[in-house]
BANURO-574987 format. One line per field, with one value per residue (C-alpha): x, y, z negated; residue in three letters. Coordinates in nm, 4 decimals, always signed. Layout:
px: (X	...)
py: (Y	...)
pz: (Z	...)
residuo: (ALA	...)
***
This chain:
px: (+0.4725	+0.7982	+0.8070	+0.8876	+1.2676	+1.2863	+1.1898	+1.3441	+1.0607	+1.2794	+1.4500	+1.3349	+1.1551	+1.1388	+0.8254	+0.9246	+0.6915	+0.4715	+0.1358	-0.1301	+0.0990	-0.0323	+0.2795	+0.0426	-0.1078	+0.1862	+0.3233	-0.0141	-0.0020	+0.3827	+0.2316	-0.0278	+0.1965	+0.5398	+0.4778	+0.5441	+0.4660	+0.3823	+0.5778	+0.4653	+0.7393	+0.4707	+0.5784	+0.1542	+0.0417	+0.1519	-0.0910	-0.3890	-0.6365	-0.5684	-0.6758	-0.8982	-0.7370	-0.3801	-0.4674	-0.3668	-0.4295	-0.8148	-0.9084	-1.0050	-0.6424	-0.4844	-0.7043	-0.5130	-0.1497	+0.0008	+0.0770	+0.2855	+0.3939	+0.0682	-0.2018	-0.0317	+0.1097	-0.1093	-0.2371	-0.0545	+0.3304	+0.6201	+0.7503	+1.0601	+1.3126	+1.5017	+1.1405	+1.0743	+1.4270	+1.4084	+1.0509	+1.1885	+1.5307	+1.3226	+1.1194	+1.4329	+1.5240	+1.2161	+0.9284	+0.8049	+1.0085	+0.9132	+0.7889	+0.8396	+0.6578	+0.5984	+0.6212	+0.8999	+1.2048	+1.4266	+1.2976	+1.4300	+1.7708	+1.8090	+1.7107	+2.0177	+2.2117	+2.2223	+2.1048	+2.3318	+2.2957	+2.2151	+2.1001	+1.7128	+1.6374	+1.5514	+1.1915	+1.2805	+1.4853	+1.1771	+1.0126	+1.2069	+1.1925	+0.8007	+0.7877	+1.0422	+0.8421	+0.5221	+0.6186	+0.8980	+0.8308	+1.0631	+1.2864	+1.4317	+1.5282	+1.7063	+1.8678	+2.1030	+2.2051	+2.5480	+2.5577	+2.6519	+2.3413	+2.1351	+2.2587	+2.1772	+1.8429	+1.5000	+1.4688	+1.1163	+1.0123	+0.9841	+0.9908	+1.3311	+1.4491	+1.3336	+1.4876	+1.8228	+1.8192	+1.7450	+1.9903	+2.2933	+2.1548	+2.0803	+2.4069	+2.6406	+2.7358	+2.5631	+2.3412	+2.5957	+2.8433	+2.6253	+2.5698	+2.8840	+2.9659	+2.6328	+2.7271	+2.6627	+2.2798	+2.0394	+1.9300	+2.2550	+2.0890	+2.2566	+2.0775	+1.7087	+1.5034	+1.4661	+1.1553	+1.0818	+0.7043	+0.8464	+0.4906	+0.4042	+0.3033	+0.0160	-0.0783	-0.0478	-0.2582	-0.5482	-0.5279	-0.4860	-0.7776	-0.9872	-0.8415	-0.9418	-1.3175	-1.2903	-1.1590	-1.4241	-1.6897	-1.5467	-1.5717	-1.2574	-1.5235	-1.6315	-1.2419	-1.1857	-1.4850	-1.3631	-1.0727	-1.2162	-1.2175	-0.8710	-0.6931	-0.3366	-0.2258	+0.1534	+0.1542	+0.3225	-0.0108	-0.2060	+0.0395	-0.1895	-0.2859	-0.6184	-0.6612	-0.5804	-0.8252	-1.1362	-1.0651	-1.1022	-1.4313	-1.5811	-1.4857	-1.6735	-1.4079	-1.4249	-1.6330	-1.6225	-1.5537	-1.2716	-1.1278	-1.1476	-0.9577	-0.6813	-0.5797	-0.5970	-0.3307	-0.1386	-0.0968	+0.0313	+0.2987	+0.4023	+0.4219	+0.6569	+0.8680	+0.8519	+0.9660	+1.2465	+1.3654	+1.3559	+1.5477	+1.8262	+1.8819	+1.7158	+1.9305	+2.0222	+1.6638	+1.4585	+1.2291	+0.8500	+0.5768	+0.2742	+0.0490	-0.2060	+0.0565	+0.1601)
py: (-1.6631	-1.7123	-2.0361	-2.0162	-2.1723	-2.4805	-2.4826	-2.7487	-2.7870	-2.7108	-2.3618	-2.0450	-1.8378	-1.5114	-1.3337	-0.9330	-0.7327	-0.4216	-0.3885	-0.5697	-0.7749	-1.1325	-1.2163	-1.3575	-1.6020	-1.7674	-1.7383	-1.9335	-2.1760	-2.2939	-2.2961	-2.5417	-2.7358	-2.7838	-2.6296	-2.3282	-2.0077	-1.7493	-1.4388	-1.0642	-0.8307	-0.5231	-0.2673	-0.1119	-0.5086	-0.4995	-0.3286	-0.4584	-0.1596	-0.1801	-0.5155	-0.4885	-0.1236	-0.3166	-0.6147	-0.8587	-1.2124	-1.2406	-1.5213	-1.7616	-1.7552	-1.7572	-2.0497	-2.2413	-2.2084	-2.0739	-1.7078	-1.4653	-1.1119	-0.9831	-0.7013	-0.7704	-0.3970	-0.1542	+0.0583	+0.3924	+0.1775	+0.2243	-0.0357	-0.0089	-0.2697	-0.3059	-0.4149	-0.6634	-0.8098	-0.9464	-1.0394	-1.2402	-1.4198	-1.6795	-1.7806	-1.8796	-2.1440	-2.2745	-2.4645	-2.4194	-2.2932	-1.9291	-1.8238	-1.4575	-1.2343	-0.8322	-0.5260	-0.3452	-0.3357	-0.2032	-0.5344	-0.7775	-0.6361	-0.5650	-0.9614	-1.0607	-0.7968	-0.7161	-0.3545	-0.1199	-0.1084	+0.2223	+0.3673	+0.4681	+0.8183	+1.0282	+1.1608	+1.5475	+1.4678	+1.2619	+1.5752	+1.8407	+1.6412	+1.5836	+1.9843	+2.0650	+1.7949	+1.9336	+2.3300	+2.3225	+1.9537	+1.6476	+1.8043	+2.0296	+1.7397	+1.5997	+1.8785	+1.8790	+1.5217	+1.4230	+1.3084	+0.9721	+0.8677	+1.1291	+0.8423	+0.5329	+0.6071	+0.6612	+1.0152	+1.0036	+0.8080	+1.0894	+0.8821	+0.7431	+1.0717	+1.1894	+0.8757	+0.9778	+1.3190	+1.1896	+0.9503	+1.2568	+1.4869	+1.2326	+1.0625	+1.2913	+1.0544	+1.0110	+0.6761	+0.5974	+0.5448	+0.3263	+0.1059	+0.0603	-0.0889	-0.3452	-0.6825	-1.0544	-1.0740	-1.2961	-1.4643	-1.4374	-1.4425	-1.7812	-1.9301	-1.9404	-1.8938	-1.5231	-1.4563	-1.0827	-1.0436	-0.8443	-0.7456	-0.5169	-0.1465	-0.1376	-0.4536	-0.3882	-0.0564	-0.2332	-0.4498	-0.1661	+0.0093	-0.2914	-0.3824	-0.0880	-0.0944	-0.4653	-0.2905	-0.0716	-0.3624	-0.5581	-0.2638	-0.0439	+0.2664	+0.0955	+0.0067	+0.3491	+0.4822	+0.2618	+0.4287	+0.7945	+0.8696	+0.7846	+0.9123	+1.0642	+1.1727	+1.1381	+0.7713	+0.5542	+0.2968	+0.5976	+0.5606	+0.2859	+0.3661	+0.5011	+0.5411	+0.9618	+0.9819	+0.7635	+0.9708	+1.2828	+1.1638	+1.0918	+1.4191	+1.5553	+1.7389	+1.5314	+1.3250	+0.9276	+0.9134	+1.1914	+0.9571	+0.6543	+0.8282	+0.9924	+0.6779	+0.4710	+0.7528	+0.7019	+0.3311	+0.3813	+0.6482	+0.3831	+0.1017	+0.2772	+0.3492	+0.0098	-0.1192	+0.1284	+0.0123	-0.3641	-0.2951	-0.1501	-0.3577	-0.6857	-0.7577	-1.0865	-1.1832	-1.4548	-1.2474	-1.4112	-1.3395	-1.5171	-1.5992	-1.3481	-1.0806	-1.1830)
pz: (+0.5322	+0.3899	+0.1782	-0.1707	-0.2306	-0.4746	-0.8327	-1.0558	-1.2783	-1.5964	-1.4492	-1.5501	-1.2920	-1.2191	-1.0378	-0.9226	-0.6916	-0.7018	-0.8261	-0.6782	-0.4982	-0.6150	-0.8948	-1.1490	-0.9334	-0.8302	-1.1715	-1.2665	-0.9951	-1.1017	-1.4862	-1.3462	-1.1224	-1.2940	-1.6463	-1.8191	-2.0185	-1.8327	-1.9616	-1.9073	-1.7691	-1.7753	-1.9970	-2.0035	-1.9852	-2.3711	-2.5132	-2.6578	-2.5308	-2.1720	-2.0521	-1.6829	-1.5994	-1.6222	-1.4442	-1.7543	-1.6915	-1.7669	-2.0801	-1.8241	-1.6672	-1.9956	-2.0565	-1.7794	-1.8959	-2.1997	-2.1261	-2.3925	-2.4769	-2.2588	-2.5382	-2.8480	-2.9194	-3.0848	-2.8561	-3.0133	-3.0599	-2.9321	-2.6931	-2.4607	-2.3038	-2.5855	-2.7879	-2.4722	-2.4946	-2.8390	-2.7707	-2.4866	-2.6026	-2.8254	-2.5051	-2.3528	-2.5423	-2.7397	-2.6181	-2.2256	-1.9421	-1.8923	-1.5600	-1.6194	-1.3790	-1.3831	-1.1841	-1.4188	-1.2703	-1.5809	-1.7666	-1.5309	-1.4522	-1.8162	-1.8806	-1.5938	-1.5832	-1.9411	-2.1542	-2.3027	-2.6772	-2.7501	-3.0425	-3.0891	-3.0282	-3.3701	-3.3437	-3.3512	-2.9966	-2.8943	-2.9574	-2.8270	-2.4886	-2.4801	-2.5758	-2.2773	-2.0246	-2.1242	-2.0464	-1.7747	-1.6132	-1.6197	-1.3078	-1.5664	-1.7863	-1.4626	-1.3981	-1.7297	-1.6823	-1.5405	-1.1912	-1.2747	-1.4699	-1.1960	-0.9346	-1.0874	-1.2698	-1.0857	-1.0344	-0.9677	-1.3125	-1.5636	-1.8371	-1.7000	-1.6511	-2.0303	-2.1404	-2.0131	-2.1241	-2.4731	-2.4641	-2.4114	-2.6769	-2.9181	-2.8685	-2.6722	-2.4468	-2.0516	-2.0353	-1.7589	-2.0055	-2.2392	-1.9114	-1.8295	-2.1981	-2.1410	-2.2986	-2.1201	-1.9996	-2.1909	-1.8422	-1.5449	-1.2042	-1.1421	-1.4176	-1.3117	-0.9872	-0.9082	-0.6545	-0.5627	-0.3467	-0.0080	+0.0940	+0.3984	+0.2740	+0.4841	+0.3634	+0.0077	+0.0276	+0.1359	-0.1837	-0.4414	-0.3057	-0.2665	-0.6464	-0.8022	-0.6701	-0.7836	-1.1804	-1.1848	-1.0723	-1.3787	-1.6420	-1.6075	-1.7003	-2.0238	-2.1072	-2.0926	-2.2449	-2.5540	-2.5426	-2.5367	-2.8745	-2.9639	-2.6227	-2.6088	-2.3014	-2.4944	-2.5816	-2.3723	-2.3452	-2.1581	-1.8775	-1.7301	-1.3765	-1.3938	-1.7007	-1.6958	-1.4418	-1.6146	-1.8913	-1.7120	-1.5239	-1.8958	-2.0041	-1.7290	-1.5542	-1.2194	-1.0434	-1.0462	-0.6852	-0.7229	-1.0189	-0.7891	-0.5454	-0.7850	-0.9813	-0.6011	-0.4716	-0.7952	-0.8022	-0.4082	-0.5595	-0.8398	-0.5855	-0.3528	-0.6129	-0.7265	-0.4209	-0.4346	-0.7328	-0.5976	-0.2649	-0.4855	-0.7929	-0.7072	-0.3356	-0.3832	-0.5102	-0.2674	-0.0867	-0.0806	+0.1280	+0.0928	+0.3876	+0.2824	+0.3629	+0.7039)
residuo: (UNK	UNK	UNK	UNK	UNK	UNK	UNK	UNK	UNK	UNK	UNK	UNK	UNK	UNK	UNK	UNK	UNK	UNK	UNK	UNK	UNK	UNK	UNK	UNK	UNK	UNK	UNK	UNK	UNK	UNK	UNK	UNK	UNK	UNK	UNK	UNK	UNK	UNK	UNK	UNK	UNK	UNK	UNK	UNK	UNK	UNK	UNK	UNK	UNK	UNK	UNK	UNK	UNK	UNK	UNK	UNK	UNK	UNK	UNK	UNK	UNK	UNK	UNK	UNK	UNK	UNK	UNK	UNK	UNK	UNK	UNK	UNK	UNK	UNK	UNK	UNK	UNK	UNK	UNK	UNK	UNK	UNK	UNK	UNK	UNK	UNK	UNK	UNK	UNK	UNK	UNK	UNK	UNK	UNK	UNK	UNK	UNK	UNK	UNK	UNK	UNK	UNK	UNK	UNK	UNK	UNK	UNK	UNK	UNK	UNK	UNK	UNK	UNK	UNK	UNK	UNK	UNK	UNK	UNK	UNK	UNK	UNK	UNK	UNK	UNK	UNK	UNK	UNK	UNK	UNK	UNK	UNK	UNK	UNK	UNK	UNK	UNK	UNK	UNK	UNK	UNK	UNK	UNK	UNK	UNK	UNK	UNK	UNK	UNK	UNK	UNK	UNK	UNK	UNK	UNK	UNK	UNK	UNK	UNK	UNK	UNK	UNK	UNK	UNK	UNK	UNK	UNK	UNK	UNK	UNK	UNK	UNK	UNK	UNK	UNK	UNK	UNK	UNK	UNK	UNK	UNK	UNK	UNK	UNK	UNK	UNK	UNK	UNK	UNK	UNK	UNK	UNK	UNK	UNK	UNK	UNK	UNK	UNK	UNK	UNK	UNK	UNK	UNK	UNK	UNK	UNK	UNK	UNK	UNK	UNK	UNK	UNK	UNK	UNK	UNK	UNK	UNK	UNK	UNK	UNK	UNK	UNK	UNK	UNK	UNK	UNK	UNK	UNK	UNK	UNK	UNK	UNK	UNK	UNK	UNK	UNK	UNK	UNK	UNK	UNK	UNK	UNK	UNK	UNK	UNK	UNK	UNK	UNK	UNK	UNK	UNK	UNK	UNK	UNK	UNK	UNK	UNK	UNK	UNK	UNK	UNK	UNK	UNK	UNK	UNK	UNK	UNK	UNK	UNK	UNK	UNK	UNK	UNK	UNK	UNK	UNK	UNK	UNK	UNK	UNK	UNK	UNK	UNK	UNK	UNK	UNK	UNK	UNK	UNK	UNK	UNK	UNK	UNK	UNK)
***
């Protein structure tokens, strides 16, 4: 185990690691201990219709410490780091210190590095790159961008990728340049106590698998089956983890097991690139381990 570094008891915190990793617990056990709001940094933990299938806090945790920002966006909004920022700022400064705890990486270095202020993409643009996505794949999107913005975003997040491309159409300009006008962070690093969960891969495999059965056990198929009706593969909330795969098992095109084993294989994908992301924008980060991971 590596012990977690002091917490002055009125310092924010911030709690960075990859799914199924444990952040929410400690973030609850320091709400418990010192005080606190516990803040999402999820950008799919938003929204309202995916609450087991996400891993939100369940109402018995939220029960034991004031938690915020976690299924209050309509399930078919838009909601991107900009959204999350101004959602945020008021939690800085009013009421409870935030313990602020997540598994996207664009939210925290936007909150202490700061976010370029770029303007909103029109919806024909939107369009135009859903269209293009849809028919040649995202790796033609990447393909057009500059090789400055190619080098600094993830290359394996398509929506990163589309993001980027949008951004140069709509505005003419790479998102490389936007960055490199960002203004002062809401949050500097130096300001608050950043903790990133450096868990062993092997380790953390074990737990999404086990984590998933433990989803399912707890309704994941009747969370989706709610959301049956009303599914679009194109909004941003049916980007939960498992939640393309339920869907396809209650449409009958493959079996329960084979769905089980798709959206297991798929959380694995999105935690390596998670970790990715961490071991190049979150360096100077404390690096936790908790017993459990030793």
């Amino acid at each position: 185990m590596t012990s977690l570094p002091l917490i002055p008891a009125d310092r924010p915190v911030l709690i960075a690691g990859p799914t199924a990793s444990g952040k929410s617990a400690l973030a609850l056990e320091i709400a418990e201990s010192q005080g606190g709001v516990v803040v999402n940094a999820d950008a799919i933990q938003v929204y309202e219709n995916w609450r087991i299938l996400t891993a939100r806090p369940s109402p018995e945790d939220e029960a034991r410490a004031p938690h915020a920002l976690y299924g209050h966006v309509a399930f078919d909004a838009n909601y991107s780091v900009g959204h999350w920022l101004r959602e945020v700022q008021p939690l800085l400064t009013d009421g409870a210190r935030p313990i602020i705890t997540g598994g996207t990486g664009l939210y925290f270095t936007a909150l202490t590095q700061g976010l370029a202020k770029i303007p909103p993409t029109p919806p024909e643009i939107r369009a135009e790159a859903d269209e293009r996505v849809a028919r040649d794949g995202f790796q033609a999107l990447l393909a057009e961008l500059d090789a400055d913005t190619a080098a600094r975003i993830d290359r394996q997040n398509p929506m990163r990728v589309q993001r980027a491309w949008e951004v140069l159409l709509a505005t003419g300009r790479p998102l490389a340049a936007w960055q490199d006008d960002t203004p002062a962070p809401l949050l500097p690093e130096t300001d608050c106590v950043p903790i990133l969960f450096d868990v062993d891969k092997d380790w953390l495999n074990t737990r999404i698998a086990h984590r998933f059965d433990q989803m399912l056990a707890m309704g994941a198929l009747d969370e989706a089956r709610a959301n049956l009706d009303r599914w679009d593969p194109a909004l941003l909330s049916s980007k939960a983890i498992g939640a393309p795969e339920l869907i396809a098992h209650l449409q009958g095109d493959i079996p329960l097991d084979e769905a089980r084993t798709r959206a297991t294989i798929a959380t694995r994908q999105f935690a390596k690139r998670q970790r990715t992301w961490f071991r190049s924008k979150m360096k100077t980060w404390f690096k936790y381990r908790p017993d459990s991971a030793v």
